[in-house]
Structure formats: structure tokens, C-alpha cells
N, C-alpha and C positions, 0 to 999 in steps of 0.2 A: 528240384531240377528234373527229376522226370517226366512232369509236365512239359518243362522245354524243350528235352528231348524228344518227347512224342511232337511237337511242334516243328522238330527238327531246325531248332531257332539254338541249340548247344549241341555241342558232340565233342566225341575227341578231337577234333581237328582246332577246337577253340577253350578246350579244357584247361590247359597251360595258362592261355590268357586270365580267365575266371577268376584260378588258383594267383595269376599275379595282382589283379586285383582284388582281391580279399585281403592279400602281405600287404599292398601298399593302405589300403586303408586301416587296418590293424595298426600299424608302423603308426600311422597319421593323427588316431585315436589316441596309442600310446603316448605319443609326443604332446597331445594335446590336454591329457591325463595332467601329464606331469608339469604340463605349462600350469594350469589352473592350480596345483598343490604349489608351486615352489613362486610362482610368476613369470612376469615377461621375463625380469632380470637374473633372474637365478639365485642362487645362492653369493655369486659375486658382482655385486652390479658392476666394479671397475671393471672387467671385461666386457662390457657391452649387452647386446638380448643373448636371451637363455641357449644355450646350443640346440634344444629341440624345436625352437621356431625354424630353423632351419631345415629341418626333419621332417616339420609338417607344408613346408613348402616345396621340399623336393617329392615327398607324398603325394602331396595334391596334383603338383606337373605328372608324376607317373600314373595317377587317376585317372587322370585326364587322356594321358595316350592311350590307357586301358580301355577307358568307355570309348574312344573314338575309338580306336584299332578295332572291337567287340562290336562297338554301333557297325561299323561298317561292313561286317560281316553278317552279322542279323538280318541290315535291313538291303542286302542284298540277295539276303536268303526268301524275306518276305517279298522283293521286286521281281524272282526270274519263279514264286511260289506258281502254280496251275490255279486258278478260280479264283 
């Protein structure tokens, strides 16, 4: 990360964000962990998919506004850069 901060492409002002995308993808990972051990179905297929397909879908949407929220700041940073 130093790197990027000397790019001044991170800093505090977007370090919150980073930190929320690193949780959601972990969460996404986890979920995704335990899908591949256990299945889609889980341990009870009568209830329907596993509870953490759901986990890794609400993951991935909060990914997603991470990279966008983050992209948008970046490449904002890189359009008003000097040279």
C-alpha cells in the first residue's frame, strides 16, 4: 500500500473503504469455503440452497459498490493528476 499512497491513488480519506472491501470479500470467500465442503444444499436440502449462497451474493453486491465507490475515487484522482 505504500506504493499507492506515494501515488496518492489511497489515503485516509478512502482507507475505511479498502478495509470494507477486504470484510466483504473474506465474508465471500468464507461463504464460498463452506459452500464447496458442505454443497449448494447444505446439510438439509429440505430447506432449499445453503444459507451462505446468500452470503456470497450479498458479498459480491457489497464488492461491487466497493470497487465502484474506490474506482471512482482513484480514477478521479488519476483525471484532475498534473502531467
Amino acid at each position: 500500500m505504500p506504493e499507492l499512497e506515494r501515488l496518492e491513488l489511497v489515503g485516509e480519506t478512502n482507507f475505511a473503504g479498502l478495509i470494507a472491501m477486504a470484510e466483504c470479500y473474506s465474508r465471500m470467500m468464507q461463504a464460498t469455503r463452506i459452500i464447496r465442503t458442505q454443497g449448494v444444499m447444505g446439510h438439509d436440502p429440505d430447506k432449499g440452497k445453503h444459507p451462505a449462497i446468500a452470503v456470497v451474493e450479498e458479498s459480491s453486491r457489497n464488492l461491487d459498490r466497493c470497487d465502484r465507490d474506490l474506482g471512482g475515487t482513484i480514477k478521479d484522482r488519476l483525471r484532475t493528476r498534473p502531467g
